[in-house]
mmCIF file of the N, C-alpha and C atoms, coordinates in Angstrom:
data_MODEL
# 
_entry.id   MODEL 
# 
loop_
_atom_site.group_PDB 
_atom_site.id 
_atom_site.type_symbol 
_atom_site.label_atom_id 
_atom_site.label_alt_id 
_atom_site.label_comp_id 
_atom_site.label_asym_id 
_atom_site.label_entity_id 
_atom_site.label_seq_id 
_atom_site.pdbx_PDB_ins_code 
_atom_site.Cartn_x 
_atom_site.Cartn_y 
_atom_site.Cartn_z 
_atom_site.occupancy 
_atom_site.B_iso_or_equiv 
_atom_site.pdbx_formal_charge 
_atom_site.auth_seq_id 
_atom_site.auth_comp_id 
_atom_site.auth_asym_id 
_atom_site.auth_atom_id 
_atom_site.pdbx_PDB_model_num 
ATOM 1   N N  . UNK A 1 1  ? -60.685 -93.313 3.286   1.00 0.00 ? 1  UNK A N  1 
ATOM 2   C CA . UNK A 1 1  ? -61.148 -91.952 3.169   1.00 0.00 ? 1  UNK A CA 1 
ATOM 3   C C  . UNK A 1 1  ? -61.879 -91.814 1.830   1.00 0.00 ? 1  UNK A C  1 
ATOM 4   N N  . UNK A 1 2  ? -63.476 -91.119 1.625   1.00 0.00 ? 2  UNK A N  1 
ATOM 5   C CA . UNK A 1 2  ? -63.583 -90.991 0.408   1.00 0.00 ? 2  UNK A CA 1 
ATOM 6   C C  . UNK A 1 2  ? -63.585 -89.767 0.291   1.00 0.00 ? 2  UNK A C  1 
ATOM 7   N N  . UNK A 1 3  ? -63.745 -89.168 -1.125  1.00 0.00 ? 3  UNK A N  1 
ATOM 8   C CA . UNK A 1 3  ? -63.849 -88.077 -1.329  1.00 0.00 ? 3  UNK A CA 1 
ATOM 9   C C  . UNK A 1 3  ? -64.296 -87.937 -2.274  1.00 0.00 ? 3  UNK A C  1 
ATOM 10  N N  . UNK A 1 4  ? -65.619 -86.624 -2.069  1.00 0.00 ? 4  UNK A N  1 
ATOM 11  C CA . UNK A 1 4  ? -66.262 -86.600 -3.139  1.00 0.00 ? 4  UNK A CA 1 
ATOM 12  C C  . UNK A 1 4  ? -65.922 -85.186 -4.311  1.00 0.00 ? 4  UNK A C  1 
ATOM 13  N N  . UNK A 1 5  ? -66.235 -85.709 -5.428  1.00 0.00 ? 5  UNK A N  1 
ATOM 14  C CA . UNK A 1 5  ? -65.859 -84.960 -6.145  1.00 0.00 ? 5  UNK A CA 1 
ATOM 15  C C  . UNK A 1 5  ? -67.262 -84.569 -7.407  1.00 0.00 ? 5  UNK A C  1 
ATOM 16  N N  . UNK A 1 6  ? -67.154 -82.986 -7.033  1.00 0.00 ? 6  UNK A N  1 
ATOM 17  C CA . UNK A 1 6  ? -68.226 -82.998 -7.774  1.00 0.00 ? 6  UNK A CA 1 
ATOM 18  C C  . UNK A 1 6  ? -68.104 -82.212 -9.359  1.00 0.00 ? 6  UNK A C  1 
ATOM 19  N N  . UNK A 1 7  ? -68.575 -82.317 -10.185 1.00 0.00 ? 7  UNK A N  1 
ATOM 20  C CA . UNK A 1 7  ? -68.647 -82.192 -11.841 1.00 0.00 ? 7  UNK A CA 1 
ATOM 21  C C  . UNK A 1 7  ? -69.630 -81.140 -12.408 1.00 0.00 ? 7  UNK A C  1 
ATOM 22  N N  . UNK A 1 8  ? -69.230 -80.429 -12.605 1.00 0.00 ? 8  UNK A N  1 
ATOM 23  C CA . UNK A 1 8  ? -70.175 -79.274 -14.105 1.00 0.00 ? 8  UNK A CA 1 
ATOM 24  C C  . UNK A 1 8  ? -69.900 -79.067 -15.277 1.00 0.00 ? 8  UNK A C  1 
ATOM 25  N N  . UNK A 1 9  ? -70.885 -78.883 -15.603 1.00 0.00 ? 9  UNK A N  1 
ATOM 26  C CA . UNK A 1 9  ? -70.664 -78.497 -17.353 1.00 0.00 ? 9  UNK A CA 1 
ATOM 27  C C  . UNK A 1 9  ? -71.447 -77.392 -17.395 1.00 0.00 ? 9  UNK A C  1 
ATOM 28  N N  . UNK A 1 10 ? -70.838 -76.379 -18.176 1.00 0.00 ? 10 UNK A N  1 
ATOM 29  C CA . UNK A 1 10 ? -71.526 -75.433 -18.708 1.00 0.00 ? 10 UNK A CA 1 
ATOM 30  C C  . UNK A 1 10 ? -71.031 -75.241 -20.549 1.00 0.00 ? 10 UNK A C  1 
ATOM 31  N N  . UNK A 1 11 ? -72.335 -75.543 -21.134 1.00 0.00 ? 11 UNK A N  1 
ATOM 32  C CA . UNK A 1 11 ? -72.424 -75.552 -22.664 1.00 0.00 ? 11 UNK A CA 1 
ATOM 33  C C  . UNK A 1 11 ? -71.146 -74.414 -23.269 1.00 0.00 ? 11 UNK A C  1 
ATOM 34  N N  . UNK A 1 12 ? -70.664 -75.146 -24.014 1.00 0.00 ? 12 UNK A N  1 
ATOM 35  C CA . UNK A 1 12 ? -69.571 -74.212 -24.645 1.00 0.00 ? 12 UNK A CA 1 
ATOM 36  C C  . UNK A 1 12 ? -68.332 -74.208 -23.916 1.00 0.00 ? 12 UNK A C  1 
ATOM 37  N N  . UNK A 1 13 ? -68.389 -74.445 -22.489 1.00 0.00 ? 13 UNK A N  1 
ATOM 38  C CA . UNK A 1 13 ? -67.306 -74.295 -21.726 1.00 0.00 ? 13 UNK A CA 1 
ATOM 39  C C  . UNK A 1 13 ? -66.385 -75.487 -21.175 1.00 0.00 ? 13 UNK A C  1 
ATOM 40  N N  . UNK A 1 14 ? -67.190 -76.598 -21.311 1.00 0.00 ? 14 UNK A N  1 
ATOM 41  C CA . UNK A 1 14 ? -66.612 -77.972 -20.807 1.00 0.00 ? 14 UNK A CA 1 
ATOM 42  C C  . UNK A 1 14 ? -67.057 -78.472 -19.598 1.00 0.00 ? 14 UNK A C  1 
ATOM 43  N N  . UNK A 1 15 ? -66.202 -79.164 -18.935 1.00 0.00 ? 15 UNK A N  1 
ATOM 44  C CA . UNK A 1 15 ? -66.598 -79.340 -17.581 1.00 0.00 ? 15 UNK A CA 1 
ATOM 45  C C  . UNK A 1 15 ? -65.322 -78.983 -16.748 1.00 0.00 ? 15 UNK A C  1 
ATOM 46  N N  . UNK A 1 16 ? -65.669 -78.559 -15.195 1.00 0.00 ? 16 UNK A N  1 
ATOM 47  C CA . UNK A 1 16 ? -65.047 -78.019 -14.200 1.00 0.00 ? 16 UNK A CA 1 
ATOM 48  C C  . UNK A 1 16 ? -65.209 -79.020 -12.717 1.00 0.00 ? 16 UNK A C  1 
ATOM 49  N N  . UNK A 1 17 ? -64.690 -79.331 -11.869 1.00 0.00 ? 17 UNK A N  1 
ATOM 50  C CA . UNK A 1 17 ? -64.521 -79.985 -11.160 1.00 0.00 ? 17 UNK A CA 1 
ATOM 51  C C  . UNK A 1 17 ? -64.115 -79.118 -9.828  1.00 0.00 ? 17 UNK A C  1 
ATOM 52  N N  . UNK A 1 18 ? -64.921 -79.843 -8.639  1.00 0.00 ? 18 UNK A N  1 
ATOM 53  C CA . UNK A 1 18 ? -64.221 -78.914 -7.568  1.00 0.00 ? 18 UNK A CA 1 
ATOM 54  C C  . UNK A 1 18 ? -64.853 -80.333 -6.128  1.00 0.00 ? 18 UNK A C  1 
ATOM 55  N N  . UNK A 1 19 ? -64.417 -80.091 -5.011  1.00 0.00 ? 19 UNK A N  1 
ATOM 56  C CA . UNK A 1 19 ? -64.852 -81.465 -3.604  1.00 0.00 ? 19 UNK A CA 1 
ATOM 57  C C  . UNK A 1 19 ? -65.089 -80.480 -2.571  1.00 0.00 ? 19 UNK A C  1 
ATOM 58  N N  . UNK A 1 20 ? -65.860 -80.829 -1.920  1.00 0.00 ? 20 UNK A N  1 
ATOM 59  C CA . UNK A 1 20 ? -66.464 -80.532 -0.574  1.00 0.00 ? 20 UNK A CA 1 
ATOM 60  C C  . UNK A 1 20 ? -65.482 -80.784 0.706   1.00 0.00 ? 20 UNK A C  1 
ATOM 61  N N  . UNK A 1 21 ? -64.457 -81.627 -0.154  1.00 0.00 ? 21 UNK A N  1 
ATOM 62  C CA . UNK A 1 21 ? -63.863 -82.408 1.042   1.00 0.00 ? 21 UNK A CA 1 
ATOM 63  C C  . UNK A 1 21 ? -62.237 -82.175 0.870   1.00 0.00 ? 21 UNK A C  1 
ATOM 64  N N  . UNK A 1 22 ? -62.035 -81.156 0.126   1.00 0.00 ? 22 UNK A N  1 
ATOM 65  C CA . UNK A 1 22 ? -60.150 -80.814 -0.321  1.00 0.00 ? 22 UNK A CA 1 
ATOM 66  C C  . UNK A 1 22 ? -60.809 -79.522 -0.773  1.00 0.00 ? 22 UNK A C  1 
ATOM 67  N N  . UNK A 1 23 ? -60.904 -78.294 0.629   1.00 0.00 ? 23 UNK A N  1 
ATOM 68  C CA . UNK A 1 23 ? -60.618 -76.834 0.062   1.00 0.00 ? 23 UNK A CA 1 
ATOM 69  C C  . UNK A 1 23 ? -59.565 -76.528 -0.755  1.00 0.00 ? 23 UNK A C  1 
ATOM 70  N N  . UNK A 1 24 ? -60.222 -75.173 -1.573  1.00 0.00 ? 24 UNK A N  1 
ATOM 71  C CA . UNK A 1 24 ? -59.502 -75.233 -2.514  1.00 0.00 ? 24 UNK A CA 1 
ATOM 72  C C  . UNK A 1 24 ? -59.275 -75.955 -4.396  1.00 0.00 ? 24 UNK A C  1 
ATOM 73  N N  . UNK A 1 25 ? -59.726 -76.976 -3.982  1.00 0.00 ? 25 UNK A N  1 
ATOM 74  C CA . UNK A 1 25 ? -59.536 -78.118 -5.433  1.00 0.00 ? 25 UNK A CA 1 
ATOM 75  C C  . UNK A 1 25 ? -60.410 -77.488 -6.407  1.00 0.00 ? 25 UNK A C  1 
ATOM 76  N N  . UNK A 1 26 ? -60.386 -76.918 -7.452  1.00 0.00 ? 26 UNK A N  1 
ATOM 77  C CA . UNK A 1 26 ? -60.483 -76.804 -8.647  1.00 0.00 ? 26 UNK A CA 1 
ATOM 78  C C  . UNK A 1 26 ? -59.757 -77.054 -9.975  1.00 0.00 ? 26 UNK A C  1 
ATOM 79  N N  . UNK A 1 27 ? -60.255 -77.463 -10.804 1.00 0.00 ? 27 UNK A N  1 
ATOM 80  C CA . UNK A 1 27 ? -59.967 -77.538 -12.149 1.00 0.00 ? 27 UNK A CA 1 
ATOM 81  C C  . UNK A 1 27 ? -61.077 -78.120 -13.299 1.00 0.00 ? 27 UNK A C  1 
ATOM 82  N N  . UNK A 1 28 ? -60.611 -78.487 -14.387 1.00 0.00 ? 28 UNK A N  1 
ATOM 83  C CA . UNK A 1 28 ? -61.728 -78.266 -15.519 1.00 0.00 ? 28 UNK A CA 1 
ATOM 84  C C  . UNK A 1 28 ? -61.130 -78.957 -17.258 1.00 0.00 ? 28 UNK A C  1 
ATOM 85  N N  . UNK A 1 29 ? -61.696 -79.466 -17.353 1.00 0.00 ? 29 UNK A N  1 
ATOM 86  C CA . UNK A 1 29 ? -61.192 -80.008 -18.913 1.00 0.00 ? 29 UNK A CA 1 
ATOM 87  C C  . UNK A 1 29 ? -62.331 -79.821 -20.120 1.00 0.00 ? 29 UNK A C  1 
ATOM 88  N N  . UNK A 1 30 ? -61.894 -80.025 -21.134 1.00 0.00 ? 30 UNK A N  1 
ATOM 89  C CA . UNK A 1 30 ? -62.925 -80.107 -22.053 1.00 0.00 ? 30 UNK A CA 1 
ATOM 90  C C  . UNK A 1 30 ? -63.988 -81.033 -22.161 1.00 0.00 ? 30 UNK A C  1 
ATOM 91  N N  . UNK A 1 31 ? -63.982 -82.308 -21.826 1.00 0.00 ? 31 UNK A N  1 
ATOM 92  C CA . UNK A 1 31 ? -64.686 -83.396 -21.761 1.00 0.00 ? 31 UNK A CA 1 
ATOM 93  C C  . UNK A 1 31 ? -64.629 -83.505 -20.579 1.00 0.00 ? 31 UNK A C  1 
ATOM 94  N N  . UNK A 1 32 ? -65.727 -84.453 -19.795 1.00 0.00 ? 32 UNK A N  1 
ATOM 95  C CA . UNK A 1 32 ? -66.080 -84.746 -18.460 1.00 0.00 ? 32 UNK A CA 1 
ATOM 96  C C  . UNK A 1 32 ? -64.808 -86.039 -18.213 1.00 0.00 ? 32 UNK A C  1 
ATOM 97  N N  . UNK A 1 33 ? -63.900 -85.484 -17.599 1.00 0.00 ? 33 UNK A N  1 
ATOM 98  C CA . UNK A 1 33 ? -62.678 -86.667 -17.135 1.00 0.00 ? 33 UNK A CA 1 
ATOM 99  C C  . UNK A 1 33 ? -61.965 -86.880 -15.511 1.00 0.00 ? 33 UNK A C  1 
ATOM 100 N N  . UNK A 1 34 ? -63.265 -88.293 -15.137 1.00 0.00 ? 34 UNK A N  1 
ATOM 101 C CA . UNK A 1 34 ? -63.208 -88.453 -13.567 1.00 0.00 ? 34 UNK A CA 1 
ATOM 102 C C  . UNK A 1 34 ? -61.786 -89.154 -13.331 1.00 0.00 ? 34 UNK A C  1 
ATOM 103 N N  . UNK A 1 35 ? -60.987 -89.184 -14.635 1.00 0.00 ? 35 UNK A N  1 
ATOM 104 C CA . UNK A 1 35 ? -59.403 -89.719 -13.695 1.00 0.00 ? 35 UNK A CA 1 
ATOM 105 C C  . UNK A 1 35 ? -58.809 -88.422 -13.443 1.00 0.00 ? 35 UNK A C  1 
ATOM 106 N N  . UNK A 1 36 ? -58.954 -87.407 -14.239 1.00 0.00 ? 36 UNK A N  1 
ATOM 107 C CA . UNK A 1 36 ? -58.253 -86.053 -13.915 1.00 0.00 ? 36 UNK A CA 1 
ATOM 108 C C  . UNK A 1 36 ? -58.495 -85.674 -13.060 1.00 0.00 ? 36 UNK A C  1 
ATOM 109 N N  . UNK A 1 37 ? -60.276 -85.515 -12.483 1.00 0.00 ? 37 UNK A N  1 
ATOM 110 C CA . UNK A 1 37 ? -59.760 -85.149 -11.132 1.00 0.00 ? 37 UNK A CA 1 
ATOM 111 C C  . UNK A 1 37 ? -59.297 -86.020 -10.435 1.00 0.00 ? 37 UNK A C  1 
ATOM 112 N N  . UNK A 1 38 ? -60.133 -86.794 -9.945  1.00 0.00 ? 38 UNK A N  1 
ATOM 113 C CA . UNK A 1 38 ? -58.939 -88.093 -9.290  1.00 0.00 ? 38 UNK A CA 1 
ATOM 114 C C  . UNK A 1 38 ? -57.801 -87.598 -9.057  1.00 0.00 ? 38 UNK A C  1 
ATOM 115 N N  . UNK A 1 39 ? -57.059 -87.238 -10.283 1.00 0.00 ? 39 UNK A N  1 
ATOM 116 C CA . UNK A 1 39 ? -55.559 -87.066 -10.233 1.00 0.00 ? 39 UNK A CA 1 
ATOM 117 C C  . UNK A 1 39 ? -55.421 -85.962 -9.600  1.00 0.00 ? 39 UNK A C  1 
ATOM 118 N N  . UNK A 1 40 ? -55.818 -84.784 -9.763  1.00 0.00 ? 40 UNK A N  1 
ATOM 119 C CA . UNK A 1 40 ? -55.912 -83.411 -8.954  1.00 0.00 ? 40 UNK A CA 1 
ATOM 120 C C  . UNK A 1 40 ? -56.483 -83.423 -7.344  1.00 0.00 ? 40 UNK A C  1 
ATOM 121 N N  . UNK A 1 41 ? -57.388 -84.203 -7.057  1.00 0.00 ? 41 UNK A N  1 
ATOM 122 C CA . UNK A 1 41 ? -57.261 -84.566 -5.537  1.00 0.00 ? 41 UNK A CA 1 
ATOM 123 C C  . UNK A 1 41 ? -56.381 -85.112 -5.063  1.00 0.00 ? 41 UNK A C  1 
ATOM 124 N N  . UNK A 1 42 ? -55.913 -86.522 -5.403  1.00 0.00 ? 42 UNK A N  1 
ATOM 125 C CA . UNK A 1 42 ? -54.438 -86.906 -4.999  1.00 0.00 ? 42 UNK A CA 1 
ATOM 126 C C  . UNK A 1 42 ? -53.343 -86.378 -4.924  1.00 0.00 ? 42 UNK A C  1 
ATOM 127 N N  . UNK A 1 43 ? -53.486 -85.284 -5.515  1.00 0.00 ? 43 UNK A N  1 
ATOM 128 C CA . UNK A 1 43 ? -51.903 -84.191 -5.512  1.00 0.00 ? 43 UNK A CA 1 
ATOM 129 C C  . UNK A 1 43 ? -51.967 -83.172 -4.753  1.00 0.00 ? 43 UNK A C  1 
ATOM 130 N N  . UNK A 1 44 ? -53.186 -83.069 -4.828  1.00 0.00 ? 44 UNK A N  1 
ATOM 131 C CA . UNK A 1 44 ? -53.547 -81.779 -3.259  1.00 0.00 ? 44 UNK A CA 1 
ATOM 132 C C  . UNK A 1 44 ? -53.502 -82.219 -2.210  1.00 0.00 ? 44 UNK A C  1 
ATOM 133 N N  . UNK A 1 45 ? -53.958 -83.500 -2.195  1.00 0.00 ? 45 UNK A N  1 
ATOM 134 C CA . UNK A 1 45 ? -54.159 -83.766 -0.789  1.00 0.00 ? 45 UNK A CA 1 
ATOM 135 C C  . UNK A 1 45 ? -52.556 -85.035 -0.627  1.00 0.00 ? 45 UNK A C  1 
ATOM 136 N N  . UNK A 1 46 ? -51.600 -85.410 -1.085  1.00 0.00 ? 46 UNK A N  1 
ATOM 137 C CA . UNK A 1 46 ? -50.309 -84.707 -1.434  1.00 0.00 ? 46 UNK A CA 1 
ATOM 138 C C  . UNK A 1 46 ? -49.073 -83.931 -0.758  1.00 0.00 ? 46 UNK A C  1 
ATOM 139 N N  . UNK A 1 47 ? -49.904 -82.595 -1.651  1.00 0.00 ? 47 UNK A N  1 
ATOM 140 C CA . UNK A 1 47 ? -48.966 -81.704 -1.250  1.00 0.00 ? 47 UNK A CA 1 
ATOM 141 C C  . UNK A 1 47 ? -49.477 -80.884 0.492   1.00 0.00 ? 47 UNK A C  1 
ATOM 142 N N  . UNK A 1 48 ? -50.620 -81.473 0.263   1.00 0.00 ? 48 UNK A N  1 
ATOM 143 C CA . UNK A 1 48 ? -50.836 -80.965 1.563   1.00 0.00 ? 48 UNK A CA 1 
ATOM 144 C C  . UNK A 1 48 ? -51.080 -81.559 3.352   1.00 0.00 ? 48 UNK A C  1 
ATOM 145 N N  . UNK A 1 49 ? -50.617 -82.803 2.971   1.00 0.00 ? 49 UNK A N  1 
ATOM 146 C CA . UNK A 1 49 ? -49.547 -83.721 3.719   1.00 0.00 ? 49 UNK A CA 1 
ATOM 147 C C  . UNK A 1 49 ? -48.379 -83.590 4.122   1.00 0.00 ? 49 UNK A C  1 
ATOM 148 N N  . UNK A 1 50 ? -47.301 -83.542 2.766   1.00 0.00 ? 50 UNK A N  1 
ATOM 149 C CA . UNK A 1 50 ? -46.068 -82.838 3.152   1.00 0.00 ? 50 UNK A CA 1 
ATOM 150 C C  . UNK A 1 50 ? -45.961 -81.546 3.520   1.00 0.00 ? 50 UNK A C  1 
ATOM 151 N N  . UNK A 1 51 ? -46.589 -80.706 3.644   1.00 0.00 ? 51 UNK A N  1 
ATOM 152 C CA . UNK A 1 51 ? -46.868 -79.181 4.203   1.00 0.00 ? 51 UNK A CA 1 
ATOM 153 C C  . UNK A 1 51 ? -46.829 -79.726 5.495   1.00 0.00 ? 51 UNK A C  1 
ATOM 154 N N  . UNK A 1 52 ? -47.432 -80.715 6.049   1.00 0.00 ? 52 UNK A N  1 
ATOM 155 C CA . UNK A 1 52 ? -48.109 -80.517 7.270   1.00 0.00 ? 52 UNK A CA 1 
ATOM 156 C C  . UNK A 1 52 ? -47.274 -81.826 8.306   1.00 0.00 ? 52 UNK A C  1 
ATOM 157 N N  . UNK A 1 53 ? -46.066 -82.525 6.985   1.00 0.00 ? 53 UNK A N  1 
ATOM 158 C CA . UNK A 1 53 ? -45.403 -83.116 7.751   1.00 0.00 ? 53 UNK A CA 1 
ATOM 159 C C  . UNK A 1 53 ? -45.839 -84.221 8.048   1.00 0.00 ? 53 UNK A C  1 
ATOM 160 N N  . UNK A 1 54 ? -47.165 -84.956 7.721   1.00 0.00 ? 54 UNK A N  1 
ATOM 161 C CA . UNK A 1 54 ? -47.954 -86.211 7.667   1.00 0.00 ? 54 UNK A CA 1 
ATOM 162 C C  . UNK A 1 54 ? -47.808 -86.922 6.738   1.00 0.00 ? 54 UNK A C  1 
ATOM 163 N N  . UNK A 1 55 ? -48.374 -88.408 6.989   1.00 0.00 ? 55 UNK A N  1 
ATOM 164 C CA . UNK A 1 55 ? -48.454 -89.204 5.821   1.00 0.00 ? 55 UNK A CA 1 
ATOM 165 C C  . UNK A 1 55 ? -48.772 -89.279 4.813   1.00 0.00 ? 55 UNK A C  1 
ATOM 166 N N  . UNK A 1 56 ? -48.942 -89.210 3.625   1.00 0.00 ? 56 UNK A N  1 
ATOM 167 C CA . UNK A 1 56 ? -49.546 -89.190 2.490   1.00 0.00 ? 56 UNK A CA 1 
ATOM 168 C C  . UNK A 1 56 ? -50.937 -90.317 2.517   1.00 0.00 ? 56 UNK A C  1 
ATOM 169 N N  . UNK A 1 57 ? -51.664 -89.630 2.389   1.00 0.00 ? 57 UNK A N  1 
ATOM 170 C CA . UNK A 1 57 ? -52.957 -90.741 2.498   1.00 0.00 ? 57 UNK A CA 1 
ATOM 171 C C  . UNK A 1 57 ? -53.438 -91.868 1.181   1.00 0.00 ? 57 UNK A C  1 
ATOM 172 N N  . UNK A 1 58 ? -53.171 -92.796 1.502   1.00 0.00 ? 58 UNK A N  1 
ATOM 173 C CA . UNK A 1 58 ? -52.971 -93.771 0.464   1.00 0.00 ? 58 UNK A CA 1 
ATOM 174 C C  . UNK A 1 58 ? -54.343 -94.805 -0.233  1.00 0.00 ? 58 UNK A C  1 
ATOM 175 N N  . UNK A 1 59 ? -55.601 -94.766 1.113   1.00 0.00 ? 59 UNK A N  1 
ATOM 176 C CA . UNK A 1 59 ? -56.578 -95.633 1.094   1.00 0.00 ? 59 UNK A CA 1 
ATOM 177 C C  . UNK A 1 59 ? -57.478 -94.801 0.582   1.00 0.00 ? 59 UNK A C  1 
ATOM 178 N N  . UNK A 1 60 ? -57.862 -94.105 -0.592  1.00 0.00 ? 60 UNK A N  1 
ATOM 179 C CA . UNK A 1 60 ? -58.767 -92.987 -1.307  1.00 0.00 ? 60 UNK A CA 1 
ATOM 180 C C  . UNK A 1 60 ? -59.554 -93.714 -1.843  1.00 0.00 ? 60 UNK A C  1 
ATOM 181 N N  . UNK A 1 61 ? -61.195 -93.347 -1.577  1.00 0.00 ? 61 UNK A N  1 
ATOM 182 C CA . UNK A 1 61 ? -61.982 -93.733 -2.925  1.00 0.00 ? 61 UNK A CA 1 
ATOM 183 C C  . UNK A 1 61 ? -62.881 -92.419 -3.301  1.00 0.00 ? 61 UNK A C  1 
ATOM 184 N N  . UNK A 1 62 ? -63.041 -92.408 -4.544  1.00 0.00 ? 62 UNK A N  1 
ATOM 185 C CA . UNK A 1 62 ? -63.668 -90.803 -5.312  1.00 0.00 ? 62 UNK A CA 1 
ATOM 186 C C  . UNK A 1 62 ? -65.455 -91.357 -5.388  1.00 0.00 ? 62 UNK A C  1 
ATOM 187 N N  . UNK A 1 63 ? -65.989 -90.680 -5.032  1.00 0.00 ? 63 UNK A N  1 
ATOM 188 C CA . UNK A 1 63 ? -67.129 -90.204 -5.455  1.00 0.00 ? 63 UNK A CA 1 
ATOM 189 C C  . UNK A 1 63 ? -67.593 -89.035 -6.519  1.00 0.00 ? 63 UNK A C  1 
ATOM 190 N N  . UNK A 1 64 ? -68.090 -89.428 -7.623  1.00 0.00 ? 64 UNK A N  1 
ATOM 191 C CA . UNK A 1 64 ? -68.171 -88.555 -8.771  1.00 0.00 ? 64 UNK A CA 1 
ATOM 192 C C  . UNK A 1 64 ? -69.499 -88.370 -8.299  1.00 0.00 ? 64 UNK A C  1 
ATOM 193 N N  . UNK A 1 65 ? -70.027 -87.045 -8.737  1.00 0.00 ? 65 UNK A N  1 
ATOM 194 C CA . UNK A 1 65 ? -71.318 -86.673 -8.638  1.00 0.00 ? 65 UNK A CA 1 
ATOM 195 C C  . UNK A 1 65 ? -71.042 -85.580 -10.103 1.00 0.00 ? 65 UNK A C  1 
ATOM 196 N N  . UNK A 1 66 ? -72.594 -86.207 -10.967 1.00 0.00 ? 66 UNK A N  1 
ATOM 197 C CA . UNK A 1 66 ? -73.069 -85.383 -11.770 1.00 0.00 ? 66 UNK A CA 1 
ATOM 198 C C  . UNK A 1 66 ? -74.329 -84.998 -12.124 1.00 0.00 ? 66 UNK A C  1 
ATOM 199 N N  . UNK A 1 67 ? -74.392 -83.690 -12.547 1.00 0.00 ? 67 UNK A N  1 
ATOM 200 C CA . UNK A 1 67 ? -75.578 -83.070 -12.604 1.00 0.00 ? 67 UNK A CA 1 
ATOM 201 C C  . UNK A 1 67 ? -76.711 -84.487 -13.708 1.00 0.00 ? 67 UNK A C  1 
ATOM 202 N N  . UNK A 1 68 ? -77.934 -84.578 -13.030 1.00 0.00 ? 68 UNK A N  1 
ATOM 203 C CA . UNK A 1 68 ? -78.562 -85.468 -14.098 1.00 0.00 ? 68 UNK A CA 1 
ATOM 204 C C  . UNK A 1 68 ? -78.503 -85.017 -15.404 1.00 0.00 ? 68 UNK A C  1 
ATOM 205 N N  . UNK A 1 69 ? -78.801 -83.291 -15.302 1.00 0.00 ? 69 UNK A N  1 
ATOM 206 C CA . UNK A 1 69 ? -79.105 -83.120 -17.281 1.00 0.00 ? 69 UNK A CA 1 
ATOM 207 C C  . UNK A 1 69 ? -78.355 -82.985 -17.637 1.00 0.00 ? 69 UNK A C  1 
ATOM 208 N N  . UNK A 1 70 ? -76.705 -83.503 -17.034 1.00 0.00 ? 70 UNK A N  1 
ATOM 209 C CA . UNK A 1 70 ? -75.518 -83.413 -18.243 1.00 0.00 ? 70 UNK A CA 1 
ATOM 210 C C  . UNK A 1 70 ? -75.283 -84.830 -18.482 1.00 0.00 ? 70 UNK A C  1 
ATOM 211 N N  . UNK A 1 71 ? -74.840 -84.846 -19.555 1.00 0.00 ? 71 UNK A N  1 
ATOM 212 C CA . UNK A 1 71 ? -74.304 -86.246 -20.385 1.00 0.00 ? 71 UNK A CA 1 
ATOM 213 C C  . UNK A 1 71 ? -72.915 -86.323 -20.217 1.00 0.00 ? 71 UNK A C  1 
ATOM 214 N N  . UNK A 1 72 ? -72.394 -87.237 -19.476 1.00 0.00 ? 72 UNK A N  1 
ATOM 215 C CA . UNK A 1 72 ? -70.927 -87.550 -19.219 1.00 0.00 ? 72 UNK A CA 1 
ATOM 216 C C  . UNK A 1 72 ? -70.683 -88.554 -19.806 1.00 0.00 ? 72 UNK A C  1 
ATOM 217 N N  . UNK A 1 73 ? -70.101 -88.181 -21.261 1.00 0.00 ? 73 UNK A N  1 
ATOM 218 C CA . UNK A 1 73 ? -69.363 -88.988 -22.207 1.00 0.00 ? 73 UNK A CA 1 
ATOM 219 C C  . UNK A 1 73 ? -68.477 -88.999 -22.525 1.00 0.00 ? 73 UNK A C  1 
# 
């Protein structure tokens, strides 16, 4: 399963994170950090397994997408 995860920055504010593919998923750090989300998709999708009484999905790969004119350093 992949899942993509996509990245913003807005000056002054940091960057924010949200997927096309896990309604719902937001969050945001100061620096651009693709293990955090990582980590925040895996826990949603998680908790929203055991909600539903299914397996926990184990075979994940992330797709980061970032805006070209931001600098992810």
């Amino acid at each position: 399963m992949t899942i993509r995860i996509l990245h913003h920055q807005e000056p002054g504010d940091g960057w924010s994170f949200d997927s096309p593919d896990i309604p719902g998923l937001v969050g945001g750090t100061d620096q651009y950090d693709a293990a955090e989300a990582e980590r925040a998709a895996r826990f949603a999708l998680t908790c929203e397994a055991e909600e539903r009484g299914e397996p926990v999905p184990e075979q994940l790969e992330f797709e980061h997408f970032v805006p070209a004119r931001a600098a992810a350093a």
